[in-house]
N, C-alpha and C positions, 0 to 999 in steps of 0.2 A: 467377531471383531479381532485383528490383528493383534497380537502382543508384543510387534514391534516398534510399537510408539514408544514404547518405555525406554529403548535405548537409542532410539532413530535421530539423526544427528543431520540437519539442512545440510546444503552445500555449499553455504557462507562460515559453516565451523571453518573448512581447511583454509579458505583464506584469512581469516581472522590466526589463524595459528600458526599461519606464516607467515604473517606482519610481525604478529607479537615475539617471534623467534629472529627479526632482524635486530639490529643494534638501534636502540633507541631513535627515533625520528619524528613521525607525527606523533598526535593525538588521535587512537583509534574512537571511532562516532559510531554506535549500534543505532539508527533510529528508524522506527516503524510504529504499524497502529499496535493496539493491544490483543495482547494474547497472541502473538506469532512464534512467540518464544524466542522474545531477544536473552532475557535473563538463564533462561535453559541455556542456550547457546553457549553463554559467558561463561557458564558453569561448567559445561560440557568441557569447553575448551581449556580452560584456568585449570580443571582436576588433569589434565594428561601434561600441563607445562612444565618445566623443568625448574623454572624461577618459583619462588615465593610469592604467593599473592594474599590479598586481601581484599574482599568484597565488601562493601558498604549500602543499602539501600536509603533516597532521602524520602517513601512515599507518605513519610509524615509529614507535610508543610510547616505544621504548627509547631514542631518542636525542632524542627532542622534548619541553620541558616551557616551563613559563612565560615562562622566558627568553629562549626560541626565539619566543615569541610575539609578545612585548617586540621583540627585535628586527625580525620582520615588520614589526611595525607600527611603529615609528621610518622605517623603511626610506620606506615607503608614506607617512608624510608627509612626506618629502625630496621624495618625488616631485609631491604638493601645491601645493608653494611659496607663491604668491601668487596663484595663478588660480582657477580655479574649482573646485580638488578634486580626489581622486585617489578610487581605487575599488579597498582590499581584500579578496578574495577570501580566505577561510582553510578549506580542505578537511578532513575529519574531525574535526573537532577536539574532538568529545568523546573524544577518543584522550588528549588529553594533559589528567593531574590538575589538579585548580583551574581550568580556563581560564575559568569564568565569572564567576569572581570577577575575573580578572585583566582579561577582555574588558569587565566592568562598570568597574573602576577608569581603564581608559585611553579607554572612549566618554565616561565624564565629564569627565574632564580635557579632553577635546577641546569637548567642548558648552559648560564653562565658555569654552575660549578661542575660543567660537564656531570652531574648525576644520575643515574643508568636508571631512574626510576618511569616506568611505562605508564601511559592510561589509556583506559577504555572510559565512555562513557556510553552511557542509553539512558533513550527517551521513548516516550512515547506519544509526548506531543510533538512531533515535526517540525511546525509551523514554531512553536519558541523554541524549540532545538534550531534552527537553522537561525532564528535571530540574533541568539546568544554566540555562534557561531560565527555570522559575517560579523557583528558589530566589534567582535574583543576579538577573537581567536584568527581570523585570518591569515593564513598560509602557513600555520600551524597543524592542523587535520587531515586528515583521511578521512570520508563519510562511506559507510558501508547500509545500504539500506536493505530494511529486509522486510518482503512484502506479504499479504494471505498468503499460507502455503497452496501452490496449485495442485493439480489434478494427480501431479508424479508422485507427489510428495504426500498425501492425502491415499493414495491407492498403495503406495511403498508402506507406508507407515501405518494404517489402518484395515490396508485390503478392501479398500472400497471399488464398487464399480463405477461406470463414467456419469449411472443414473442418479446414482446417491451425491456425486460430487457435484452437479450438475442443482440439484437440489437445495443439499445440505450445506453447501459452501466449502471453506477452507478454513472453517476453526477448530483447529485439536485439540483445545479445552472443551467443544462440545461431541465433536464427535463419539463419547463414549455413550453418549443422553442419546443418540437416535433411534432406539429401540423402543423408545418413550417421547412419538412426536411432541406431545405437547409441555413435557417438561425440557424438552429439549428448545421449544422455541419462547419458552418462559425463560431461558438461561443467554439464550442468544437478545433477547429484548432487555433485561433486569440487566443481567454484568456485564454486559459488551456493548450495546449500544446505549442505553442509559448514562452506564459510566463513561462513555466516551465524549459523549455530549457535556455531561455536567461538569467531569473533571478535566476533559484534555479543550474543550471547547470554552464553554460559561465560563469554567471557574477562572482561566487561565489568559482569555482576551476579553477586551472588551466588546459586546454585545449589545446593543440598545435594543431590540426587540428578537429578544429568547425563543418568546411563544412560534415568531415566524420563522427561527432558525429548524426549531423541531417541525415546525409542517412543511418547510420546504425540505427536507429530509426524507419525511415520508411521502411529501409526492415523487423526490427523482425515485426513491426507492417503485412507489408505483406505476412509473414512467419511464422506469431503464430501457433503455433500445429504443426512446422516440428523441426528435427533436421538438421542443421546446419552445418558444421565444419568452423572453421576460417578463413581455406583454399580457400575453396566455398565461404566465405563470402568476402573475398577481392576480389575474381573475379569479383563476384557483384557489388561490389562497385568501383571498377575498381583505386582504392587507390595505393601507392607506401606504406602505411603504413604495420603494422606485426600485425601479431595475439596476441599479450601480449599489445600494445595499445586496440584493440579494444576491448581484454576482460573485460581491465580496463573502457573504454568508455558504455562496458554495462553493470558495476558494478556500475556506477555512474549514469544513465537511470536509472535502481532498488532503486538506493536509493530514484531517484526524486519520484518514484511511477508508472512509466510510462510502462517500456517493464524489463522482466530479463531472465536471461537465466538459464534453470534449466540444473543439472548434472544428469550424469550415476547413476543408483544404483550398486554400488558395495558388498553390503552384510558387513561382518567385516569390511572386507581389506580396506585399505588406496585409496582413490576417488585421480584422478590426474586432476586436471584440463587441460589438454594437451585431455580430451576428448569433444567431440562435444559437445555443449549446445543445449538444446531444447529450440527453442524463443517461450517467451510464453508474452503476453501483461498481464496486470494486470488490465483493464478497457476493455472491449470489443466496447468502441465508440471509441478509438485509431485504431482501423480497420478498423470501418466504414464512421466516417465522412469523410474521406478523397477517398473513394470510391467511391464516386458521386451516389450510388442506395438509395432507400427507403426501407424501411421494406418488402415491397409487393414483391421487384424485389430480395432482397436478399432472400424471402422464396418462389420464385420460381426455386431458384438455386441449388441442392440438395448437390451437392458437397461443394459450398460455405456453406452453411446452416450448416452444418456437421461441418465445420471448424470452425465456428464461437458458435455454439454447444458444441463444445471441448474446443472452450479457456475459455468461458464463467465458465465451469466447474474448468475448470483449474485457471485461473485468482480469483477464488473464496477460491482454495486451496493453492495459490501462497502469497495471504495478509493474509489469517491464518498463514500459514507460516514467513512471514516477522515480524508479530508479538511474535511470538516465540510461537504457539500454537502446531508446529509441522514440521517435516521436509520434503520437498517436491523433488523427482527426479522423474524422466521417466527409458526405460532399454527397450535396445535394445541387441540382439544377434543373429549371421547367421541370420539377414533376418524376424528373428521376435520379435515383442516389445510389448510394456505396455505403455497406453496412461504417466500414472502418477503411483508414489510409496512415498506411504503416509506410513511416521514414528513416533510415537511417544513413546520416551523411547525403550524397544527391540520390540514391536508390529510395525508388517508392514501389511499393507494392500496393494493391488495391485488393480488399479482402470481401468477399459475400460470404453470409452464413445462409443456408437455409437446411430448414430440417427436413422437408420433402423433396420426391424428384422433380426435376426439370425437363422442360419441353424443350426448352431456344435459352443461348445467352440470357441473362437479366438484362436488360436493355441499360441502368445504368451502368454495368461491367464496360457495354459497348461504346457508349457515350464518354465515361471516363477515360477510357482506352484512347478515345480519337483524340481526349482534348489533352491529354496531359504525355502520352506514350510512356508509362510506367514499366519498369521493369520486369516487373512478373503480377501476374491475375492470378487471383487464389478463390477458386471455391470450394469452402466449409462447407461440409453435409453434401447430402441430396448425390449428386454424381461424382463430386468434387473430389479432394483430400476428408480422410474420414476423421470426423469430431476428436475420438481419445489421438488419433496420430499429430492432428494440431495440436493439441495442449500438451503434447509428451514433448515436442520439438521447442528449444528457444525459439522466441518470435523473430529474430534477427535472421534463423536461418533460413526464412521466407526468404531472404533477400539475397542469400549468397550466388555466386555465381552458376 
């Protein structure tokens, strides 16, 4: 195992450290799932800043509310004074009720008295990070999102191969456990998915049926890389619920970070959600730990292998996507499809994964090709561009000229 995790620093530090080094303007926004290392991040970057800062976390709900926030931030412009500014930091804090209101009443106060005092916030639940966000803060912010670390950053920082990442996922809080499969996937199930469900999901919207949030969880987890219908999914699930709950219930999963479901490509024309999603995970250890195999057992499985090949690709161009790097669908017709359909601005690419060789075109490559004229065809695996070279590369630069 690598010893460069201990000091290894994303490549959302230098941006975040050159906002914070402009002259006062937004409100900087950390938001992602857990454990990505938004609060490293903060830290990283806050310890090398030249201003005064001060850090606060509210992941106490029960004992943190307005007042507590009130006082942060009093505190943080003591330490201001007459220089050039201080810089706070406020960690969860859609944990605590009203804060957007409360963080909107004291950024204006401060902007009328021209005040040089900065903020960062993070979250970790998204979905009431972005609420608290449109409903008060509006043209206030800067949202900076930060998603699983990929395969660059998992191999930089830990020395892993493309097999282990392909596997294990992108959490560097567990990556130390993988020498110990099975405490390793008792850490990925207990603190990361558990707690993300209970605390960033349950605790924090409302939910009418819980039970069916967690099993449709772990069917997309069991159904990444297929299409779906909703239809087929309540079968599954063996629910008395509808399909407009559970779309919702996996619009609320995506926000956590967890599984989402991707749409049709439709070309121009207006996309209907009334069509099938393709469940696609956004961590490929959401697959695995719950599995009960090893690395060795799932790469002797060719079929599984394949799957787990395909989300990993996909899961990669899923948190591009979530960050607004680009638009992400699949596209199916009579019987033939296209793993993924990467957009950005009118450029489309058309992506195939496969993990074996090929005899002929994929016939949906062909098919797609005629009906839509995309800009560039990309085949993953097999003869194509090679697996580790896609996932080293932005998915955007699929598209460049």
């Amino acid at each position: 195992m690598s010893e460069n995790h201990k000091t290894y620093e994303r490549p959302q530090s230098v941006l975040l450290a050159r906002r914070l080094a402009e002259p006062r303007r937004f409100i900087q926004v950390l938001a992602g799932p857990r454990q990505v290392g938004k609060s490293t991040l903060v830290g990283q970057v806050l310890g090398r800043a030249d201003a005064p800062h001060r850090y606060a976390s509210a992941d106490e709900p029960a004992l943190k509310d307005t007042t507590w926030l009130e006082q942060q931030w009093t505190a943080a412009r003591a330490l201001s004074g007459e220089g050039a500014g201080a810089i706070l930091a406020l960690d969860e804090i859609q944990k605590i009720p009203g804060w957007s209101e409360t963080v909107k009443r004291l950024w204006d106060e401060d902007t009328r008295r021209r005040a040089p005092l900065k903020l960062v916030l993070l979250g970790s639940a998204p979905l009431l990070m972005a609420r608290g966000l449109s409903e008060s803060l509006a043209g206030r912010f800067e949202l900076l999102h930060l998603p699983h670390w990929s395969y660059a950053e998992m191999r930089d920082a830990f020395g892993w191969s493309l097999e282990q990442f392909v596997f294990y996922g992108g959490y560097p809080g567990a990556a130390p456990l993988v020498d110990e499969p099975r405490r390793w996937a008792r850490y990925v199930l207990d603190s990361l998915v558990e707690t993300s469900i209970a605390r960033d999901v349950l605790l924090l919207t409302r939910v009418d049926k819980p039970a069916l949030l967690r099993r449709l969880f772990e069917l997309a987890c069991s159904y990444s890389g297929q299409v779906l219908s909703y239809t087929k999914m309540l079968g599954q699930l063996q629910d008395a619920g509808n399909t407009v709950t559970l779309a919702h219930y996996l619009d609320l999963l995506a926000a956590a970070g967890m599984v989402t479901g991707l749409q049709k490509y439709a070309g121009d024309t207006a996309r209907s959600r009334a069509s099938s999603p393709k469940l696609q995970v956004l961590n490929t250890a959401l697959m695995t730990a719950g599995s009960g195999l090893t690395l060795a057992e799932a790469r002797a499985e060719p079929a599984l292998w394949g799957r787990l090949v395909e989300s990993a690709v996909g899961a990669y161009l899923a948190n591009a996507a979530a960050g607004g790097d680009c638009e992400l669908f699949y596209w199916r017709d009579r019987g033939v499809e296209v793993d993924f359909v990467l957009r950005v601005g009118r450029r489309v690419a058309a992506i195939e994964v496969k993990s074996n060789r090929l005899r002929e075109v994929p016939a949906g490559m062909a098919a797609f090709q005629a009906a839509f004229k995309p800009q560039r065809m990309v085949l993953v695996g097999a003869d194509g561009v090679a697996i580790d070279e896609f996932l080293l590369r932005p998915p955007k630069a699929w598209l460049s000229a």
